[in-house]
TORVOVO-586669 format. One line per 8 residues: their letters; for each residue x, y, z of N, C-alpha, C, O. Coordinates in steps of 0.2 Angstrom, whole numbers, always signed. Layout:
N
A	X Y Z X Y Z X Y Z X Y Z; ...
//
This chain:
269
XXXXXXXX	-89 +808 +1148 -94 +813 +1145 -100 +809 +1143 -100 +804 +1140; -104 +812 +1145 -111 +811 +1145 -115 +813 +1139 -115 +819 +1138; -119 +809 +1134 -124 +815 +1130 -128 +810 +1129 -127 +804 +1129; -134 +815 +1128 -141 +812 +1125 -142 +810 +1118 -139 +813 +1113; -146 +806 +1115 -148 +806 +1109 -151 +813 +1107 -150 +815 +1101; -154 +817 +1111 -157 +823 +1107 -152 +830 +1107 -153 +834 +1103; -145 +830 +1112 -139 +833 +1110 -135 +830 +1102 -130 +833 +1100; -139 +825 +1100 -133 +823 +1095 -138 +820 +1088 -136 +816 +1084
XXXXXXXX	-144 +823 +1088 -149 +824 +1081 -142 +829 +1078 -138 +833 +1079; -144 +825 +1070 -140 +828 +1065 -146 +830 +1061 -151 +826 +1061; -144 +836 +1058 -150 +838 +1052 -148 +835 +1045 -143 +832 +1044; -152 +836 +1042 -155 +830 +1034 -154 +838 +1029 -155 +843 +1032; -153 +836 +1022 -151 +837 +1018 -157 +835 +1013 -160 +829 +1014; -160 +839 +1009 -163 +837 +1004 -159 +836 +998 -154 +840 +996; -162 +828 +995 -157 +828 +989 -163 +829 +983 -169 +830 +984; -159 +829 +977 -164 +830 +970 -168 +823 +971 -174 +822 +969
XXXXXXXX	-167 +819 +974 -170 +813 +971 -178 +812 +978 -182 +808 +978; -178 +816 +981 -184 +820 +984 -184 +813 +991 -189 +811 +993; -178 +812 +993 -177 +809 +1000 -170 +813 +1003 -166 +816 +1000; -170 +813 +1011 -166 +817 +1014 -158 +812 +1015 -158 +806 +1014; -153 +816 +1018 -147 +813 +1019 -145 +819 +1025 -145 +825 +1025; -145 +814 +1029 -140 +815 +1037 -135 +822 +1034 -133 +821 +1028; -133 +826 +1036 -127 +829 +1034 -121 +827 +1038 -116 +828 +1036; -121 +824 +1042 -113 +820 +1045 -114 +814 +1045 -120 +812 +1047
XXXXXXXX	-108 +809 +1042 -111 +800 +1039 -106 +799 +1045 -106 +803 +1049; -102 +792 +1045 -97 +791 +1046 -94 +785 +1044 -96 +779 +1046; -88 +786 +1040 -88 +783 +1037 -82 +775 +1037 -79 +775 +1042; -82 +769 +1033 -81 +763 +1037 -75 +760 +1031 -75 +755 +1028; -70 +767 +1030 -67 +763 +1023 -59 +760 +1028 -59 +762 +1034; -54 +756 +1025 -49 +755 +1028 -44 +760 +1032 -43 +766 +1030; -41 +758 +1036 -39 +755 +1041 -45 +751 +1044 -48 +755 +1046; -48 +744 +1046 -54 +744 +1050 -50 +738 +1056 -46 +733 +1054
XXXXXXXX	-52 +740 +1061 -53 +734 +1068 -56 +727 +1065 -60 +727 +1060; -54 +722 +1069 -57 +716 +1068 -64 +716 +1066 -67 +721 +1066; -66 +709 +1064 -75 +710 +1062 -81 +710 +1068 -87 +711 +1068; -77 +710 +1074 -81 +710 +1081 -81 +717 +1083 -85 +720 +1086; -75 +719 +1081 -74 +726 +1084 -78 +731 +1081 -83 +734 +1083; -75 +730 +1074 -79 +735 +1071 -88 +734 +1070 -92 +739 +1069; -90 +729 +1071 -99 +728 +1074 -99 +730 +1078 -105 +733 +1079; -94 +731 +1083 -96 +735 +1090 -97 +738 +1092 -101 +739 +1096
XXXXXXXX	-90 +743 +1087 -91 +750 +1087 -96 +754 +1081 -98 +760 +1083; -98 +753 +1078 -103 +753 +1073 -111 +752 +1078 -114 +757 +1078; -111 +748 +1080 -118 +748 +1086 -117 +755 +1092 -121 +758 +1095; -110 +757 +1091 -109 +762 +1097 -112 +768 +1094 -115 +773 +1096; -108 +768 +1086 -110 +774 +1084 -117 +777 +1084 -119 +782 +1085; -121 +771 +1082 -130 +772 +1080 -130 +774 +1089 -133 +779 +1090; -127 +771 +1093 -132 +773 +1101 -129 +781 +1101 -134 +784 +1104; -124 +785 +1100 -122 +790 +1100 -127 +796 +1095 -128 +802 +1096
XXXXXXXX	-129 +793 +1090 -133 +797 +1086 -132 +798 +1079 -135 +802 +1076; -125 +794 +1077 -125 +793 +1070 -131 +789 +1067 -133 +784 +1070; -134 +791 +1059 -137 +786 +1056 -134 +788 +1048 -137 +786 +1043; -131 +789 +1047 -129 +789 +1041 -122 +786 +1041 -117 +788 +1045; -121 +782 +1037 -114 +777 +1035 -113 +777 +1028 -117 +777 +1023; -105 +776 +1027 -101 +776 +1019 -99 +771 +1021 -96 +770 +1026; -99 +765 +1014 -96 +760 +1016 -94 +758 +1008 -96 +763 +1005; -91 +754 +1004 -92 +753 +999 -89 +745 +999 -87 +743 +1004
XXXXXXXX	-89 +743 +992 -90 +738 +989 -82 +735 +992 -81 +730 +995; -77 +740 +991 -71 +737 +992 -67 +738 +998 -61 +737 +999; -71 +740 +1003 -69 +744 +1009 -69 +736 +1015 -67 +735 +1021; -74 +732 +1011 -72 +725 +1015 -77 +727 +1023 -77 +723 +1028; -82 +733 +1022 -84 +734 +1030 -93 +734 +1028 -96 +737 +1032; -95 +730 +1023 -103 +730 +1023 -107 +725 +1027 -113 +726 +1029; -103 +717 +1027 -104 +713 +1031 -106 +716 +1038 -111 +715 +1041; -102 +720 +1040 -102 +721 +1048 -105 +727 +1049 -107 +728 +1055
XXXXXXXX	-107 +731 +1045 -112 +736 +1046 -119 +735 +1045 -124 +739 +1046; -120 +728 +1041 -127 +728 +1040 -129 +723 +1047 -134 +722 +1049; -122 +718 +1050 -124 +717 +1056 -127 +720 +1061 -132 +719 +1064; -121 +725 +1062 -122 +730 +1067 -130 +734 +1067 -132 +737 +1073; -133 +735 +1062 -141 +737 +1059 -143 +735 +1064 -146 +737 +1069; -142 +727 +1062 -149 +722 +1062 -149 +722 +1068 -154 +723 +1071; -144 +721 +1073 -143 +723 +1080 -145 +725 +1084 -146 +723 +1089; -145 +732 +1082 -146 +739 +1085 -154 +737 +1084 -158 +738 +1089
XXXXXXXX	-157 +735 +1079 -164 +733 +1080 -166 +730 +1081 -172 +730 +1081; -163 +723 +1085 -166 +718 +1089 -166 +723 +1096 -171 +723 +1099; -161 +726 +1098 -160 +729 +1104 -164 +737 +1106 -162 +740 +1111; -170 +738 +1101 -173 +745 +1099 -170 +749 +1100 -172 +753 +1105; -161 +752 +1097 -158 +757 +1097 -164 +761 +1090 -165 +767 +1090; -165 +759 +1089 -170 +760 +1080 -173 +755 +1079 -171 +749 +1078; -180 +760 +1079 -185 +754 +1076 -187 +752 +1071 -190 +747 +1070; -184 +756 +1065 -186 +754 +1060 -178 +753 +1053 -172 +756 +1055
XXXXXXXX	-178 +751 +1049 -171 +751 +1044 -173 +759 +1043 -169 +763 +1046; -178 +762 +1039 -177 +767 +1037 -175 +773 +1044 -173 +778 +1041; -174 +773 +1048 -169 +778 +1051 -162 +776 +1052 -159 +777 +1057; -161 +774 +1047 -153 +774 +1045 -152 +775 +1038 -156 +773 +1034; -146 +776 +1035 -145 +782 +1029 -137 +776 +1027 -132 +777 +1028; -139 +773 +1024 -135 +768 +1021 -132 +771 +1014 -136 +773 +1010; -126 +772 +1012 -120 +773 +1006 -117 +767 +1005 -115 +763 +1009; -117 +766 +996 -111 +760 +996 -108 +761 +989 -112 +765 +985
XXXXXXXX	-103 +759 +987 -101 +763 +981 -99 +756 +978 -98 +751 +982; -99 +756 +970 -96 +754 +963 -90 +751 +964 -88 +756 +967; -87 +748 +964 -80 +746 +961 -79 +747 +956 -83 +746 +952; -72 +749 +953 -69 +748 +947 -68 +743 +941 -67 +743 +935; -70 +737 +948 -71 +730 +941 -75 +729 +940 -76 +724 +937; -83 +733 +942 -87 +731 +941 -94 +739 +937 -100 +740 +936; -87 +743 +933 -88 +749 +930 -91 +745 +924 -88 +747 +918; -96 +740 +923 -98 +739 +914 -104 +739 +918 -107 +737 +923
XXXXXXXX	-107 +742 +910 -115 +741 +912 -118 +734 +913 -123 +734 +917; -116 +728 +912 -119 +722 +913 -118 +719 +920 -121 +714 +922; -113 +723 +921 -109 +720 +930 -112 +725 +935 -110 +723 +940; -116 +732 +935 -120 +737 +940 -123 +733 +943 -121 +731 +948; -128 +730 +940 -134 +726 +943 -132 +720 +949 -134 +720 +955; -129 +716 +946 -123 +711 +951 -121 +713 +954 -122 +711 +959; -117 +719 +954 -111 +721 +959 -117 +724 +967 -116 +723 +973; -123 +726 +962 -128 +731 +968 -131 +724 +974 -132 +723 +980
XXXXXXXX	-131 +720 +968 -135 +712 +974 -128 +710 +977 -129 +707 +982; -124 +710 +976 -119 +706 +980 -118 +711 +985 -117 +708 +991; -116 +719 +987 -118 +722 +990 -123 +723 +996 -122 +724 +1002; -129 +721 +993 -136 +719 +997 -138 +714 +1001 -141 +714 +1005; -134 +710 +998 -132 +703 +1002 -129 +702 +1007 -132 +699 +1011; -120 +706 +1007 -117 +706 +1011 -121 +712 +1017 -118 +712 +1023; -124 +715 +1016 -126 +720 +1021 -135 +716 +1023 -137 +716 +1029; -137 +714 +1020 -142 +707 +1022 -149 +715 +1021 -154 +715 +1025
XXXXXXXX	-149 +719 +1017 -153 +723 +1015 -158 +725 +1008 -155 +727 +1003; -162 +725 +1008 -165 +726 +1002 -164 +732 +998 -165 +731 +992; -163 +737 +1000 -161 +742 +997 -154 +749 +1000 -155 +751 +1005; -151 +751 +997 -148 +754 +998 -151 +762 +999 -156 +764 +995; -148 +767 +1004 -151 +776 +1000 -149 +779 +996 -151 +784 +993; -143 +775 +995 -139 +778 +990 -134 +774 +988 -131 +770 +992; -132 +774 +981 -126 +771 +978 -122 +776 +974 -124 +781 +971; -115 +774 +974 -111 +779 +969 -107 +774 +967 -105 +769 +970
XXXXXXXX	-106 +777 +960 -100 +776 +957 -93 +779 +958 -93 +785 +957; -87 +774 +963 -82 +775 +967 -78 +779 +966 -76 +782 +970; -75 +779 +956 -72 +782 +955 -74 +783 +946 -78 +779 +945; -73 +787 +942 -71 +785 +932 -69 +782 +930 -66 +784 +925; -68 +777 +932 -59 +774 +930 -66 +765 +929 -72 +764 +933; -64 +762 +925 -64 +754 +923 -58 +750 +924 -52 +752 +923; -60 +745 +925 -56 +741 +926 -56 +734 +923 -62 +732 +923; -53 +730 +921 -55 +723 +920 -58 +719 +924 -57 +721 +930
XXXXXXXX	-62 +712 +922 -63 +711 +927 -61 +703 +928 -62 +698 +924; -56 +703 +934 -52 +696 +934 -56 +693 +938 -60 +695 +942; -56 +684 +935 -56 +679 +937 -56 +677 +941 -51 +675 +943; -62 +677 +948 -59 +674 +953 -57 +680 +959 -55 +679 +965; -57 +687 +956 -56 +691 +960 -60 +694 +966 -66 +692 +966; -60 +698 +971 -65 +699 +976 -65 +706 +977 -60 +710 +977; -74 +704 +980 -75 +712 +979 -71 +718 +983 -69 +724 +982; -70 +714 +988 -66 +719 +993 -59 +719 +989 -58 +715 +994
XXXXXXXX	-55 +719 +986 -48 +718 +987 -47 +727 +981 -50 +728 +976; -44 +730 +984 -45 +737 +981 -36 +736 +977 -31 +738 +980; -37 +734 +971 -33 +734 +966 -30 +742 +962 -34 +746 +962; -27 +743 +960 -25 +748 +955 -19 +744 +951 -14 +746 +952; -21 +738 +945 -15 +738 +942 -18 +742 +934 -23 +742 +931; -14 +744 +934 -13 +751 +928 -15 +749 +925 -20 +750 +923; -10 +743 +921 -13 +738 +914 -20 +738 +912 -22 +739 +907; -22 +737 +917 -29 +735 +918 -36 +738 +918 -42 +737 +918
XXXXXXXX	-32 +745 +918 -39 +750 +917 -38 +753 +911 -33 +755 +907; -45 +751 +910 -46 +753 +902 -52 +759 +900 -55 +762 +905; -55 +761 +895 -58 +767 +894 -66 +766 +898 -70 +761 +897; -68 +771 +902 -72 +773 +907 -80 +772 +902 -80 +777 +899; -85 +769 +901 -91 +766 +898 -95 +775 +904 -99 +773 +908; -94 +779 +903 -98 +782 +908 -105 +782 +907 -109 +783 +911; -105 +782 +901 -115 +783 +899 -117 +776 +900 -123 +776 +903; -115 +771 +898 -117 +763 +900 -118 +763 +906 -123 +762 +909
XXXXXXXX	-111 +764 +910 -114 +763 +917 -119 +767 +922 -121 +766 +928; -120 +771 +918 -125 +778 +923 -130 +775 +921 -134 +773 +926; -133 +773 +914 -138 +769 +913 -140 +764 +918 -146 +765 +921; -137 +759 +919 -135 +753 +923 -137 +757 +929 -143 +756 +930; -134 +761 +933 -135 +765 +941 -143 +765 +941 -146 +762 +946; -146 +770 +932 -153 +772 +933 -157 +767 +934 -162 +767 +938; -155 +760 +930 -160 +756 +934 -159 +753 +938 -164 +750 +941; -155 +752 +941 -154 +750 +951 -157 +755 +954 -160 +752 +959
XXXXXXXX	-158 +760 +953 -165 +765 +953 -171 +762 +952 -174 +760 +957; -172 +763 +946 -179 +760 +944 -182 +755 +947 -188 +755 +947; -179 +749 +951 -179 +742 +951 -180 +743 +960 -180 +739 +964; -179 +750 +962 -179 +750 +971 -174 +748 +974 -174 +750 +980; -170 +745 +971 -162 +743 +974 -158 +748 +978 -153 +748 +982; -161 +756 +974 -154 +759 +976 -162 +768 +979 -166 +769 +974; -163 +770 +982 -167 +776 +985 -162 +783 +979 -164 +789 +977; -157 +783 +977 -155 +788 +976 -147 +784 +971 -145 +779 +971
XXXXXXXX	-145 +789 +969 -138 +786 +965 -136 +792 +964 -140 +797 +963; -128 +792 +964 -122 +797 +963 -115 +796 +961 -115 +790 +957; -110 +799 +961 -105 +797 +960 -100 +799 +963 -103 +802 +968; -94 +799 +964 -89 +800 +970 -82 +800 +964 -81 +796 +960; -79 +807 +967 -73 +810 +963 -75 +810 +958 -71 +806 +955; -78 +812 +955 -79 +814 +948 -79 +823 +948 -83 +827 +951; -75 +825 +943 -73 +832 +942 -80 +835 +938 -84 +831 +935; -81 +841 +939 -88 +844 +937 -89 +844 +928 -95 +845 +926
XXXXXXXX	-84 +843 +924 -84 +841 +916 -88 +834 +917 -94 +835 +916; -86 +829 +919 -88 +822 +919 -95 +821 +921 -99 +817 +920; -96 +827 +927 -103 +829 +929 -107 +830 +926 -112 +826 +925; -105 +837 +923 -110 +840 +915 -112 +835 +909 -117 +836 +905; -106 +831 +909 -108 +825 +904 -111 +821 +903 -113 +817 +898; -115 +819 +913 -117 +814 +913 -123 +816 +914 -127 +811 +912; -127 +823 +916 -131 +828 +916 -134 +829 +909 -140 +832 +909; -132 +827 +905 -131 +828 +895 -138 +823 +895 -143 +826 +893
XXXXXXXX	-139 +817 +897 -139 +809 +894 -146 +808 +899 -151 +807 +897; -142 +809 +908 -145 +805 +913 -154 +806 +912 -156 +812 +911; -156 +802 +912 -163 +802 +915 -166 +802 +921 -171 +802 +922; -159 +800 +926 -160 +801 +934 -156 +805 +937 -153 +801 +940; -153 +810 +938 -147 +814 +941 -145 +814 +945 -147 +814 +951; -137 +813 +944 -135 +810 +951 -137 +814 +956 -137 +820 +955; -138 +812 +960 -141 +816 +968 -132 +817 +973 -132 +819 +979; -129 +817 +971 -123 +817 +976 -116 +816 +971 -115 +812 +967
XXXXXXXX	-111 +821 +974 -105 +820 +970 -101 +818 +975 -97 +823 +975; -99 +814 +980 -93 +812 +985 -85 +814 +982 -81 +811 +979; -85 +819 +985 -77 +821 +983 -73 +823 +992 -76 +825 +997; -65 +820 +992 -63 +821 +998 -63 +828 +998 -61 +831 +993; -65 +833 +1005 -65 +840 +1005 -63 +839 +1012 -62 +833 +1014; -61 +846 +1015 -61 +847 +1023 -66 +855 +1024 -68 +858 +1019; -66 +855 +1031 -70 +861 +1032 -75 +864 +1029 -76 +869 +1027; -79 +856 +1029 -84 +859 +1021 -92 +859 +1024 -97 +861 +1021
XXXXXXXX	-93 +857 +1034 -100 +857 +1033 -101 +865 +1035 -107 +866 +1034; -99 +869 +1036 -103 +877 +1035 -104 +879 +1030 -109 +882 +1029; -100 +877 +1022 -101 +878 +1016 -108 +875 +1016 -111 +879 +1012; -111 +870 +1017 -118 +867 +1015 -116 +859 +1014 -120 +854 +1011; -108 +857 +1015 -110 +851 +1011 -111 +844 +1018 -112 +844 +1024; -111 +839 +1014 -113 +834 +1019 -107 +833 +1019 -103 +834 +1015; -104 +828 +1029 -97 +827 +1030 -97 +819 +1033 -99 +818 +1039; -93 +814 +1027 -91 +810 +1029 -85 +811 +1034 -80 +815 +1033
XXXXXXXX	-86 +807 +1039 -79 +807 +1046 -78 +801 +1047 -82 +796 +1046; -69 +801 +1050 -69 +793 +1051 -66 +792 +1058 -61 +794 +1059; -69 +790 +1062 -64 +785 +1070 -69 +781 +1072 -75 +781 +1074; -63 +774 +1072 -66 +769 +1077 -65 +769 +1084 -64 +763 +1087; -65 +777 +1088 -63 +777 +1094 -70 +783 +1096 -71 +788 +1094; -74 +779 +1102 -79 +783 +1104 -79 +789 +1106 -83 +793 +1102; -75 +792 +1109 -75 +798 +1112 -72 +803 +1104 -74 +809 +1103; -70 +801 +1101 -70 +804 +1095 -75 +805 +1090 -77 +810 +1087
XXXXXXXX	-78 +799 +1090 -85 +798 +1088 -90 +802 +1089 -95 +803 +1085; -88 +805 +1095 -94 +806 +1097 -92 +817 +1097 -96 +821 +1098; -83 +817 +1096 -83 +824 +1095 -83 +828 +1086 -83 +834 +1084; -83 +821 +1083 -83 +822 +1075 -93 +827 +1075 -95 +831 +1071; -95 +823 +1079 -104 +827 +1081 -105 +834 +1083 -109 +837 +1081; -100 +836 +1087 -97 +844 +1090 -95 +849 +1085 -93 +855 +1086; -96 +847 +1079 -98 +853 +1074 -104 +855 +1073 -105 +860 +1069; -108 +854 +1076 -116 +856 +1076 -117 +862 +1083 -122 +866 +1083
XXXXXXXX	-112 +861 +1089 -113 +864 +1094 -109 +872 +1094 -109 +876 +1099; -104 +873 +1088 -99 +879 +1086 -98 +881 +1082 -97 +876 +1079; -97 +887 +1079 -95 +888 +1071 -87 +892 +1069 -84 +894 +1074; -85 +892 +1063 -79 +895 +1063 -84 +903 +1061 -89 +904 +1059; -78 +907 +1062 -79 +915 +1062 -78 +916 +1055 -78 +911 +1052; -77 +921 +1051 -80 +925 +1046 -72 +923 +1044 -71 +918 +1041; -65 +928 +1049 -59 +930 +1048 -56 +921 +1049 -50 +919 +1047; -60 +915 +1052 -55 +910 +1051 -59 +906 +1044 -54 +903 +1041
XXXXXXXX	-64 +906 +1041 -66 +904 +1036 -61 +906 +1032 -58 +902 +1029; -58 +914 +1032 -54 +915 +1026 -49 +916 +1027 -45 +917 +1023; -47 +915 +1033 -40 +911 +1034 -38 +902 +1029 -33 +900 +1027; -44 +899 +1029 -45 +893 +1026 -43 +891 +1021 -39 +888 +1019; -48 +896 +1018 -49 +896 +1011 -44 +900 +1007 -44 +899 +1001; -39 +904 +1010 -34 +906 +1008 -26 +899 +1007 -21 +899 +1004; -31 +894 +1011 -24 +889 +1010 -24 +886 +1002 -29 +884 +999; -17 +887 +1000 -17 +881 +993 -20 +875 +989 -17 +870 +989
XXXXXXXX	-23 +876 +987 -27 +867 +985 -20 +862 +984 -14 +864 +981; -22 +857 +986 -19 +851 +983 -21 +843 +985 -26 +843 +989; -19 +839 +983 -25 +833 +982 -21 +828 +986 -16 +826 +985; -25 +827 +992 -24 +819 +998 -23 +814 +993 -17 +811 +994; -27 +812 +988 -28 +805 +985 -22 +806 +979 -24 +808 +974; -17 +804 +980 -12 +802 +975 -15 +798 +968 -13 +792 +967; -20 +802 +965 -21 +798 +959 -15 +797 +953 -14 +791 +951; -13 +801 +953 -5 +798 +947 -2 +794 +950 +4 +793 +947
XXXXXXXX	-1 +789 +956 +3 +786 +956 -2 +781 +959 -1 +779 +964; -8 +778 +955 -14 +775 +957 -17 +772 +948 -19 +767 +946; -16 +779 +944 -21 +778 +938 -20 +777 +933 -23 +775 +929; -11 +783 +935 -10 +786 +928 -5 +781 +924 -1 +779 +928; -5 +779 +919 -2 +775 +913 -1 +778 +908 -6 +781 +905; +5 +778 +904 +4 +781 +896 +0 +778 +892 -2 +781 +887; -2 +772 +893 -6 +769 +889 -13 +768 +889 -16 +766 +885; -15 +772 +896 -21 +770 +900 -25 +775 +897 -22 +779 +892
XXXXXXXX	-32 +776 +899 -36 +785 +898 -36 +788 +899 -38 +793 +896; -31 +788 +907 -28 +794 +909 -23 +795 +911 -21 +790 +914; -17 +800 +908 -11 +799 +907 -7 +806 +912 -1 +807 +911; -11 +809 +916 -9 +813 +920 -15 +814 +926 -20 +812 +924; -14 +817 +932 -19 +819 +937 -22 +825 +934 -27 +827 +937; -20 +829 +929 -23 +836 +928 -30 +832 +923 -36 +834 +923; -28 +828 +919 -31 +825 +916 -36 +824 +919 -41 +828 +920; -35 +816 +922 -40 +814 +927 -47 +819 +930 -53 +818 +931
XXXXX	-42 +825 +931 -47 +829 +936 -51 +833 +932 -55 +837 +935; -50 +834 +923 -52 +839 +917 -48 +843 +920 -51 +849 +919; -41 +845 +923 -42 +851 +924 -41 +857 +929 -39 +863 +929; -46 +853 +937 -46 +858 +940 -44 +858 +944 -45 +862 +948; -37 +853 +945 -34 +853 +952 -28 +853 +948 -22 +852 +952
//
């Protein structure tokens, strides 16, 4: 199957933060192919017409997406960085205001980029921070998460802001109480909430997807060329909520902040 770059333009989103966002990313979190592979396939993606990518701090795939960039630019797949829509999120051991800043350059480093379009804070949750530890290794020992600094660190976000490090800042799973809370204080707002959804881009939202297999890659883009109908939307929305991400068997401790998933979520799930 054959397509064009101009079969496979995605449309932009305006954020509050007065730059636009791809409405379909894709995204580069674990299960990942070798570090060749996944360069390769990440090079295929930009030629098929993705330019928005999720990638984060602990997903282990920044290195090779910022290869895969610089690549595609040696090769005039894209001539410029700014037509590509770069995400990278927070870590947990790196939730203290004084570790944002560091965690954003070591980030920038491994992606060999000056600035991000966005950055989010991964998850609410803090974590300690061990000795020696790396930033990819996606830990959850319970013991270890202690009470979420959330106004410290959104601080920290707004100036990764201020300083141009970051085009925009958000947060990812956070429930709409913790939103509002941060909404109370922020001086910059987060421009984006990253929550796992399904069948969400006719709703308006933006959609990360994941395959490291071309031809899927390239049918994850085929939501732009059909819609669902009125009777299968509400066939959709009539399914049960319930949550993919096992956060109580991830977060919850009696000793910890959060001591059940209803918690965690304020509530809403």
């Amino acid at each position: 199957m054959t397509m064009n770059m101009k079969q496979m333009l995605v449309p932009n989103v305006n954020l509050n933060s007065g730059h636009e966002m791809p409405l379909i990313g894709m995204g580069t979190a674990p299960s990942l192919p070798q570090h060749d592979e996944l360069v390769s396939t990440l090079i295929d993606a930009i030629e098929i017409g993705y330019r928005h990518f999720d990638t984060a701090a602990v997903y282990g795939s920044e290195e090779a997406l910022g290869q895969a960039v610089a690549e595609t630019l040696q090769r005039g797949l894209i001539k410029s960085r700014e037509q590509v829509f770069i995400t990278s999120k927070l870590w947990c051991t790196d939730s203290h205001r004084d570790l944002v800043l560091p965690a954003l350059k070591r980030t920038l480093g491994r992606l060999k980029m000056d600035y991000l379009d966005l950055y989010l804070i991964h998850l609410p949750v803090t974590m300690k921070k061990k000795v020696n530890s790396k930033d990819d290794e996606m830990r959850f020992d319970k013991e270890d998460i202690i009470p979420f600094d959330m106004r410290g660190t959104w601080e920290a976000m707004e100036e990764c802001c201020r300083l141009g490090l970051a085009k925009s800042i958000g947060v990812s799973n956070f429930a709409c109480i913790k939103l509002s809370q941060i909404l109370h204080y922020a001086t910059i707002p987060p421009a984006v909430n990253q929550v796992a959804l399904r069948c969400v881009y006719e709703q308006g939202a933006s959609v990360i997807v994941k395959s490291f297999n071309k031809d899927r890659m390239k049918e994850n883009l085929h939501i732009l060329d059909w819609e669902l109908s009125n009777e299968e939307i509400a066939q959709i929305q009539e399914i049960p909520p319930c949550t993919g991400f096992k956060i109580d068997m991830l977060l919850i401790h009696p000793n910890g902040p959060y001591k059940s998933a209803h918690q965690f979520w304020d509530g809403e799930i």
